[in-house]
Every structure is written in structure tokens, then in C-alpha cells.
C-alpha positions in Angstrom: 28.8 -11.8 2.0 28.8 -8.1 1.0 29.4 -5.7 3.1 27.7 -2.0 2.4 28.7 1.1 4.4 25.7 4.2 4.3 27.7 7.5 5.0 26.2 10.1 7.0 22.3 9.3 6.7 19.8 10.6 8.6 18.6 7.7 10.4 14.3 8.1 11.1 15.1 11.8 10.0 17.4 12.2 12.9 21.4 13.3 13.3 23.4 11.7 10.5 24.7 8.4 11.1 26.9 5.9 9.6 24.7 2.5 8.8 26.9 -0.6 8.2 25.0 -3.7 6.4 27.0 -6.8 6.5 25.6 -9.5 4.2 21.4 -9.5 5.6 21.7 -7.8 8.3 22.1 -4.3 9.8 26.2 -4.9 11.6 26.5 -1.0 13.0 25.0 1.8 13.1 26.5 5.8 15.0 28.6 8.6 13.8 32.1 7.7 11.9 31.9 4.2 11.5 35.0 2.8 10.9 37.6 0.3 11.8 37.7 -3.3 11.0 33.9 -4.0 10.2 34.1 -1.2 7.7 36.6 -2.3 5.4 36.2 -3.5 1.8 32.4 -2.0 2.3 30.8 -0.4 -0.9 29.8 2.9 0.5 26.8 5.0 -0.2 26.9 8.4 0.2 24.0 9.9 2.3 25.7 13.3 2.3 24.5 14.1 5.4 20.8 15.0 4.1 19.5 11.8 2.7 16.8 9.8 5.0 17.4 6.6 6.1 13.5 4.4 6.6 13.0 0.9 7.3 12.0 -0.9 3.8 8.3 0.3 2.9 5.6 -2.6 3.0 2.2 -2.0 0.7 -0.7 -4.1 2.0 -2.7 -3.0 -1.0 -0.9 -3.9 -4.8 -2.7 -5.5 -7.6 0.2 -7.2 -9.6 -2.8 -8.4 -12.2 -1.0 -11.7 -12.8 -1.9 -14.5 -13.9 -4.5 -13.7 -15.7 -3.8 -9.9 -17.2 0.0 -9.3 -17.7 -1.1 -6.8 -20.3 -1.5 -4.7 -16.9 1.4 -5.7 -14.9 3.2 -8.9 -13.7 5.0 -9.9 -10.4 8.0 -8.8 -12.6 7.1 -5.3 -13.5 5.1 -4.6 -10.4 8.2 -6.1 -8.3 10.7 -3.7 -9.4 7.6 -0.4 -9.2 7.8 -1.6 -6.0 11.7 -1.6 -5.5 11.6 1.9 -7.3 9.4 3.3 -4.5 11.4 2.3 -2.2 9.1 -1.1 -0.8 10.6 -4.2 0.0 7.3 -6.0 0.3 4.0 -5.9 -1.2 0.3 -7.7 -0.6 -0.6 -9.0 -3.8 -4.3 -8.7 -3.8 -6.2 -11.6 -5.1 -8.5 -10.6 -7.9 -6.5 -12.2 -10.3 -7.9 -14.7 -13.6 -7.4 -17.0 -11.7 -8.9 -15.9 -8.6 -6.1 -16.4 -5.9 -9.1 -18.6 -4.1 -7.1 -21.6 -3.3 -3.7 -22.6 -2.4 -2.6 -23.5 -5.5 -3.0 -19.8 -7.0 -1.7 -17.9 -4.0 1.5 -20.3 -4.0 2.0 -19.8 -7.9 2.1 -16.2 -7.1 4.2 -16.4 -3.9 6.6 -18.2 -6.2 6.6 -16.0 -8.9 7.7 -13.2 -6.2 10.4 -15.6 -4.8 11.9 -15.6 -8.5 11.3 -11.8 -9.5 14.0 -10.8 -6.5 13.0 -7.1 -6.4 11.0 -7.7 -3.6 9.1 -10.1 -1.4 5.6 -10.5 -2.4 3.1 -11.5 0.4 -0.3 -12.7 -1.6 -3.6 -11.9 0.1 -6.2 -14.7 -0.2 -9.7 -14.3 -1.8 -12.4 -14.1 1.1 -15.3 -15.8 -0.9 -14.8 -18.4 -4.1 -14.0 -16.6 -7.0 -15.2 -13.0 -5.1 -18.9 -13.7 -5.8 -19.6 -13.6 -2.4 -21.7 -16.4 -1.7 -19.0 -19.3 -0.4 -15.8 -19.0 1.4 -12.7 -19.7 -0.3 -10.2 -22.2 1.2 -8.9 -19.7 3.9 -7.1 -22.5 5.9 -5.7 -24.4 2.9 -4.4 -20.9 2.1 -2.9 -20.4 5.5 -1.7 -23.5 5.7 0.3 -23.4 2.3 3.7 -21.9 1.2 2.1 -18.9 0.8 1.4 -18.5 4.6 -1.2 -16.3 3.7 -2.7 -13.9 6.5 -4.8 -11.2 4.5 -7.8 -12.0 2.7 -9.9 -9.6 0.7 -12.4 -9.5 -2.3 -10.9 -6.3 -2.9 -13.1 -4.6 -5.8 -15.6 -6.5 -4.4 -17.3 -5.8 -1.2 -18.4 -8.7 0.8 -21.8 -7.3 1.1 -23.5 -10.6 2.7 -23.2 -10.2 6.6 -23.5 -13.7 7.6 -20.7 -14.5 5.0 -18.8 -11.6 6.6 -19.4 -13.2 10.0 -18.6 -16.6 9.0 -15.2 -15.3 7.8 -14.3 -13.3 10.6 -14.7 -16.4 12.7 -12.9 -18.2 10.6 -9.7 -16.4 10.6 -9.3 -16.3 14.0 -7.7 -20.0 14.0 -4.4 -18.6 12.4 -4.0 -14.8 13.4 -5.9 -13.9 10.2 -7.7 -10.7 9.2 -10.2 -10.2 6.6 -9.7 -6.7 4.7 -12.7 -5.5 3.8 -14.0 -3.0 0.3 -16.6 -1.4 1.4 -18.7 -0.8 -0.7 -22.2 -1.3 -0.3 -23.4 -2.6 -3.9 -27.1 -1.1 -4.3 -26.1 2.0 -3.2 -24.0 2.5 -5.9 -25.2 0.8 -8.8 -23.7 2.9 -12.0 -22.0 5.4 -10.0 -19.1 7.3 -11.6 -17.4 9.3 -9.1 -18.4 10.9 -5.7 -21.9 11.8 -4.5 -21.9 15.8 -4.2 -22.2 19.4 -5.5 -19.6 18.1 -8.3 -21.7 15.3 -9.6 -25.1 17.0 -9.7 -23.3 19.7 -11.9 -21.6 17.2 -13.9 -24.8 14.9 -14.2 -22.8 11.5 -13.3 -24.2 9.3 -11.4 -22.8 10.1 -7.6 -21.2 6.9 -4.9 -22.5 8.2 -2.1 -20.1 8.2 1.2 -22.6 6.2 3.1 -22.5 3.2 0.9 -18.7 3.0 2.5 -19.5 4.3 6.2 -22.5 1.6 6.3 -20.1 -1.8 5.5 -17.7 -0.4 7.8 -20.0 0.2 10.8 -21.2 -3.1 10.2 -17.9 -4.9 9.6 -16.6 -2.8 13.1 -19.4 -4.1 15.2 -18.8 -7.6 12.9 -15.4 -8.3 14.6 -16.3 -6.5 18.0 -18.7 -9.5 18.2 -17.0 -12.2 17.3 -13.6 -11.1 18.3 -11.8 -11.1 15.3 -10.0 -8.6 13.3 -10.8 -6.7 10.4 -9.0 -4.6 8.3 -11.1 -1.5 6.2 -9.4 -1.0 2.8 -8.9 2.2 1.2 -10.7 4.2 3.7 -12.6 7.4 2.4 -14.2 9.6 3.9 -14.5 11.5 6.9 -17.2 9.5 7.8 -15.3 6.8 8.2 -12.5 7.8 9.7 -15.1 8.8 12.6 -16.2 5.5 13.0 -12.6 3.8 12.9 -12.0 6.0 15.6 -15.0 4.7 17.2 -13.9 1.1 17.1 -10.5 2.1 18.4 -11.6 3.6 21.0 -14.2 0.6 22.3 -10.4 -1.4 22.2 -11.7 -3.2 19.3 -9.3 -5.0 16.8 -10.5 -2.6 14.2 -7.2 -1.1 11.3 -7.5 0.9 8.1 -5.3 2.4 5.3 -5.7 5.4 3.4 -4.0 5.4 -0.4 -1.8 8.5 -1.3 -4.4 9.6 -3.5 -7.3 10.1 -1.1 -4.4 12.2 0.8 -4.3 14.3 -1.9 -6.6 14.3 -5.1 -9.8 15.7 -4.6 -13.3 15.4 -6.5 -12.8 18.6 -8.7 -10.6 17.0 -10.6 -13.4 15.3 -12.5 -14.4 18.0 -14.0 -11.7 17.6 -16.7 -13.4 14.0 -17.3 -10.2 12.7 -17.8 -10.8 8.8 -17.0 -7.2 8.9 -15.0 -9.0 10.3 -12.2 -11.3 7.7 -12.6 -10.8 5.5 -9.3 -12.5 3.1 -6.6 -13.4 4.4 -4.1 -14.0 7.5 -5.5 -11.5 10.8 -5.1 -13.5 12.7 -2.3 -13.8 16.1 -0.9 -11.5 18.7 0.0 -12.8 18.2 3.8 -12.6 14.4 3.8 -8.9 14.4 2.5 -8.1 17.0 5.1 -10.0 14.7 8.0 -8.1 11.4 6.4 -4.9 13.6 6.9 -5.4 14.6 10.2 -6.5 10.5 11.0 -3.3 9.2 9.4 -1.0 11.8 11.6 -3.3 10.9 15.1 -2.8 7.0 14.4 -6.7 6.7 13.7 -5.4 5.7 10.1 -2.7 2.6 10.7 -1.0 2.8 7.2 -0.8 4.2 4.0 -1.3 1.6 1.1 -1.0 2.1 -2.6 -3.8 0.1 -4.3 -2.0 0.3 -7.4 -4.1 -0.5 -10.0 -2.3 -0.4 -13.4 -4.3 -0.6 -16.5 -3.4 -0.9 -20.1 -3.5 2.5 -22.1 -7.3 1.2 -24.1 -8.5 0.5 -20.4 -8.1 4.4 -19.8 -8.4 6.3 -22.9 -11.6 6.3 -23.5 -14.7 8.0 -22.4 -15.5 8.4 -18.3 -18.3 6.1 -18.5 -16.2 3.1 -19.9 -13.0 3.6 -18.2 -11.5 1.4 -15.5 -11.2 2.1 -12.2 -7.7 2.6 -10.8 -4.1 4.1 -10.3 -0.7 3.4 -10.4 0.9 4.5 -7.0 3.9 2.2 -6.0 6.3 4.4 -7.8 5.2 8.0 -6.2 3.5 7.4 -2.9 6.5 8.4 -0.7 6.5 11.8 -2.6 2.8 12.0 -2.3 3.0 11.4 1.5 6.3 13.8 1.9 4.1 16.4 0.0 1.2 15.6 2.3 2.2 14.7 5.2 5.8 15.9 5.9 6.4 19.0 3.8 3.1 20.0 6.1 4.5 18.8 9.5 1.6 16.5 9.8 4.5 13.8 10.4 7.8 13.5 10.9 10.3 10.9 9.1 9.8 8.4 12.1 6.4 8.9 11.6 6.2 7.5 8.0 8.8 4.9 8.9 5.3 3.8 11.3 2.8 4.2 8.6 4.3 2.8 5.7 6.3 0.4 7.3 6.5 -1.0 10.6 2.0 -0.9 10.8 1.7 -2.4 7.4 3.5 -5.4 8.2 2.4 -6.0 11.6 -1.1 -5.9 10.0 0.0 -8.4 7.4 1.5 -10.6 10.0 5.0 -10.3 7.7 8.2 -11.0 9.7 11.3 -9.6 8.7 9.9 -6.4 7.5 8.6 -3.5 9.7 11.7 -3.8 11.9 13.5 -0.9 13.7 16.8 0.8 12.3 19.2 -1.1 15.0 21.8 -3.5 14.7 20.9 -7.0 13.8 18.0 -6.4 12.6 17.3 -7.3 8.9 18.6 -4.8 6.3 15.5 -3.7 4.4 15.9 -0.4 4.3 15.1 2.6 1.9 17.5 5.9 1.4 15.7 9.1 0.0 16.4 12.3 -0.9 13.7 14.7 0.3 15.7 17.7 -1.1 15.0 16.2 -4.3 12.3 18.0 -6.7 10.9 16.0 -9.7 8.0 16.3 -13.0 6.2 13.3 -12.7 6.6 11.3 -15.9 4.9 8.1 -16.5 7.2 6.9 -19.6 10.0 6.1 -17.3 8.2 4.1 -15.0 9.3 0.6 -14.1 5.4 -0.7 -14.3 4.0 -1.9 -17.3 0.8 0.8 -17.0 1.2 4.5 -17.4 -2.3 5.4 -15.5 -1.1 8.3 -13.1 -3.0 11.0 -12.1 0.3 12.8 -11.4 1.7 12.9 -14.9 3.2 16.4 -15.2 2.5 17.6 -11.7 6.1 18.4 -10.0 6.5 16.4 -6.4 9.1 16.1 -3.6 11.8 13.6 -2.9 13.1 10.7 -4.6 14.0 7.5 -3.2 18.1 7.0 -4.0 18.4 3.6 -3.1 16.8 0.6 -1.7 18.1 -2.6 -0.2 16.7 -5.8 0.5 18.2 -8.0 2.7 21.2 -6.3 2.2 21.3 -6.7 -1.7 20.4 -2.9 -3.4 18.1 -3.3 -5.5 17.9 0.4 -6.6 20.9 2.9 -6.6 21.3 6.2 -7.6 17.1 5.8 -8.3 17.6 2.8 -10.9 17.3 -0.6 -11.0 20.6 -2.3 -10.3 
């Protein structure tokens, strides 16, 4: 059992501590550790600056395999992961295979057991290969090695409301929640990017923000009914974040997520027509992102989750209208949200330890992760440098895909190590 001593880090953003990790668990933590426990202990150098957060959970990745590992695998994705500083991910399930029965969600729960960089949670296809029109095996799915909890069509809305009901109910046996797209389909047949002032200029076909804000006042008043929960993906708009707010305050088990992206990217961008700010839903306006920041610092927004989306380079570089839809995010979405978030004192430290970590999981239903920085707990834990000042450069990435919209654009803090159950599997901000 290895024992790792972390010197003087800011525990939550507080006073600098002393953090002692003795095999899987967190042995000690205060100022000046030392003495018996403490010797032979690799130490890490927090130099008195360096943050100390709970492991990051993402409830939103696309790890593409099986089925397109010319994208990304559980391998690659895995150690993106590790490289943000997350020591769990939700592997949605629009996979080839669908992950739409036991079978698939196990092979990929296994393929995270073996991949080590960090645990990989897969999320359970609501409706039989996401076409919408027959529920999946959500119990077989639950009841498997997988121990699935989130299910999603994700890039798919489930758009049929008796299906949507029957699903809700369903989950309710095991503690389930159904995380919804929304995304209502006629409303944005061929649409290429926000409904506004930018798209009638531009002449591409605009997603309007009521095609979301109408599946999620649905879905709200959905689970109000049948007493379920239900979780809104990649939430928007301010529109949205209105009616979240709604549900949460009827006391209804209503949570959303907001990506780093909608936190910070705005609509303008697609002016430039480069297809890497191409992206589902759409990037927004300068008022919604300011509304989804204020939502995420209030608590109206429970987490921030990637929805990392790589794509091979042919996917992307190519006109607007044929691109794919989607960004790579595991690697920067702690800078994005320090940038966002903390560099504007929208949170503190603690804060993001609650939105990116301890939320995410409780959502997921994932033990082990989520926990609070105190002794005995399990040591997942991330160490980052906020002083730190970087260029965004996709060619060193861990993940197989390249498709940032940050490429070149310089952004806060770095993670400097990450450690999961006890074992680092990044130091110094490389793989070990």
C-alpha cells in the first residue's frame, strides 16, 4: 500500500494543508503533517498555491466505442479524462452498438475496469436503439454489472410523451433518472446553429430556443406527475434555466447541467463558419450564457458536464452544412469554468468542488466519488494550479479527436496531478 503525502495545498481553496493518502484512502489531512503516518510517503508539492478538489465526475462523455474508435475509445477518452482532472465519467450510450441492453453497457463498463485511468459509469439507452418508439431493457440494465442509473438517447430527444412517461415510471423501481436532449425534432428540422439576429444575417437555417424550453416544460411537469426524476441535458438557454428554476422551486425532482461551452462560447462565433463551432445544442446568446452563469453560481444549474464529443478531423473539416455536431471538453473544462466562473467570483473553489463533483455523482447515483476532503474518505482527488496560464493546443491532447473550439485561445490553470483511489494517474500534468 502506497502512501502519498500532498504538501501545503489549498484544501476547497482554503488555508494550505498537508493531505496524507495511505493506500485508497484519505489517512490525514491539517497543517505539518508529520510523524509516523508520514514516513516513506512520496510527496507532492502543493507549494502552498495549488488547489486541492475532490476527483471531478462528468455525467455527459461520449467515449464513441464500440462502434467508432476512429473518434475515441474508453482508452483515449479515459486518460482525457484523467488529464482534466475527472476520476469518473458517464459514458453516454449512442454507441454502434447502441448501449440498449445489458450486454453492451457491461462490455463498456468492462472496458473502463481495464483502461485504469478512470472509472467509467455507462448511461443506458432510454428507447431501443434511440428511435424512440420502445423502451430499452432499463431493468436488465440496472440489474447488470454495469449497475446502470442514467439513461439518455442523448442526440436524440425522446420526443414521444407517452414514451417519456412510460420511462419515467419506469425508473423509479431502482432510483433511476432519465436524462433528457431536448430537442424538439420539427422545430428544428435542418437547423444549423441558433435561431437569431446571427442566423437571419448568415442565412442558416436557425434552432430555435423554444424547441428546447418546450421538452423541458413538458419533461418538468412529466416527472412532477409521476414522481420520478428527470435530468435536462446540456441546458441552453435562459429560457430554460427559468423553467428549471420553476420545477425547483414547486420541490420537484427536477436537475440540469450546463457544458463549459454554453458558459462561455457564444453565437457570433459562427460567423467565421468554422464547423468547430458547429455543436448540439447550439452555442447561444451573449444573454443566455450570462443567465446559465448566474444559474450555475445560484444552484439552479446542479453541474457542469462536458459532452465531449470528439470527431475525426474529415468529420469537421468540411463545409458548415456537412459538419458534425460536437466538441472535445474533458481536457479544458476546469480552465473554462476557472475562467468563467472563478476568475469572475461567480464561485469559489468549494463551489466547483459542488458542481463538478460532489452534484454530478449524486445525480449519477455513483458511490465513491463526490465525497468530501476528510479523512477516510476515498482518495479521488484532483491538484491544480490556478496560477497557471496556458495556449490551448489540441496536438498534445490525450483524446484521439482534435475538435476544440479553444485551439489557440490562452486559458487559466492546469490540473498538476490527479489521483484515483490513491494511485496518480497524472503528475506534473502527464500521464504517469
Amino acid at each position: 500500500m502506497s502512501k502519498i503525502l500532498i504538501r501545503g495545498a489549498k484544501v476547497l481553496g482554503g488555508e494550505p494543508q498537508d493531505v496524507l493518502i495511505d493506500g485508497e484512502t484519505i489517512a490525514g489531512i491539517g497543517a505539518g503533517l508529520s510523524g509516523d503516518g508520514t514516513e516513506g510517503a512520496t510527496v507532492v508539492d502543493g507549494e502552498g498555491r495549488m488547489v486541492l478538489l475532490p476527483g471531478l465526475v462528468d455525467l455527459h462523455t461520449h467515449l464513441r466505442e464500440p462502434g467508432r474508435e476512429d473518434s475515441e475509445t474508453v482508452l483515449t477518452g479515459t486518460r482525457a479524462a484523467a488529464i482534466g482532472g475527472y476520476t469518473a465519467v458517464h459514458a453516454m450510450a449512442n454507441t454502434f452498438p447502441v448501449a440498449d441492453t445489458a450486454g453492451v453497457v457491461e462490455q463498456v463498463w468492462r472496458l473502463g475496469k481495464e483502461s485504469g485511468y478512470c472509472d467509467v459509469q455507462p448511461v443506458g439507452a432510454v428507447t431501443v436503439g434511440l428511435e424512440g418508439k420502445q423502451l430499452a431493457e432499463l431493468g436488465a440494465m440496472a440489474d447488470s454489472a454495469a449497475r446502470v442509473r442514467v439513461f439518455s438517447d442523448d442526440g436524440k430527444c425522446v420526443d414521444d410523451a407517452v414514451i417519456m412517461r412510460r420511462a419515467l415510471e419506469y425508473v423509479k423501481a431502482f432510483d433511476g433518472v432519465v436524462a433528457q436532449h431536448a430537442q424538439e425534432p420539427r422545430l428544428t428540422e435542418g437547423a444549423q446553429m441558433n435561431e437569431g439576429a446571427v442566423s437571419g444575417e448568415l442565412g442558416l437555417t436557425g434552432w430555435p430556443a423554444v424547441a428546447e424550453e418546450s421538452i423541458i416544460a413538458r419533461d418538468i411537469l412529466l416527472a412532477a406527475h409521476v414522481g420520478s426524476r428527470v435530468h435536462i441535458c446540456h441546458l441552453s438557454t435562459a429560457g430554460s434555466v427559468e423553467l428549471v428554476r420553476w420545477a425547483k422551486s414547486k420541490g420537484w425532482d427536477v436537475t440540469a447541467e450546463v457544458t463549459p461551452h454554453h458558459l462561455l462560447l457564444t453565437d457570433e462565433l459562427v460567423r467565421t463558419y468554422n464547423p468547430v463551432y458547429k455543436v448540439n445544442p447550439p452555442l447561444r446568446t451573449e444573454a443566455d450564457v450570462l443567465a446559465l452563469r448566474e444559474a450555475l453560481a445560484d444552484g439552479t444549474i446542479d453541474c457542469v458536464a462536458t459532452d465531449h464529443a470528439p470527431h475525426p478531423h474529415e468529420d469537421k473539416d468540411c463545409e458548415w452544412a456537412a459538419a458534425a455536431m460536437g466538441m472535445v471538453g474533458l481536457e479544458t473544462a476546469l480552465s473554462v469554468v476557472q475562467h468563467t466562473m472563478v476568475d469572475t467570483g461567480l464561485l469559489d473553489w468549494a463551489g466547483v468542488a459542488d458542481r463538478m463533483s460532489a452534484r454530478p455523482a449524486v445525480i449519477g447515483r455513483l458511490a465513491g466519488h463526490g465525497r468530501p476532503l476528510a479523512e477516510g474518505e476515498p482518495a479521488n482527488l484532483v491538484l491544480v494550479d490556478p496560477a497557471y496560464r496556458g495556449v490551448v493546443n489540441p496536438a498534445g491532447f490525450a483524446s484521439r479527436s482534435r475538435n476544440t473550439p479553444y485551439e489557440g485561445r490562452e486559458l487559466p490553470g492546469r490540473v498538476h496531478a490527479t489521483f484515483l483511489r490513491g494511485q496518480a494517474t497524472v503528475m506534473d500534468g502527464k500521464l504517469t
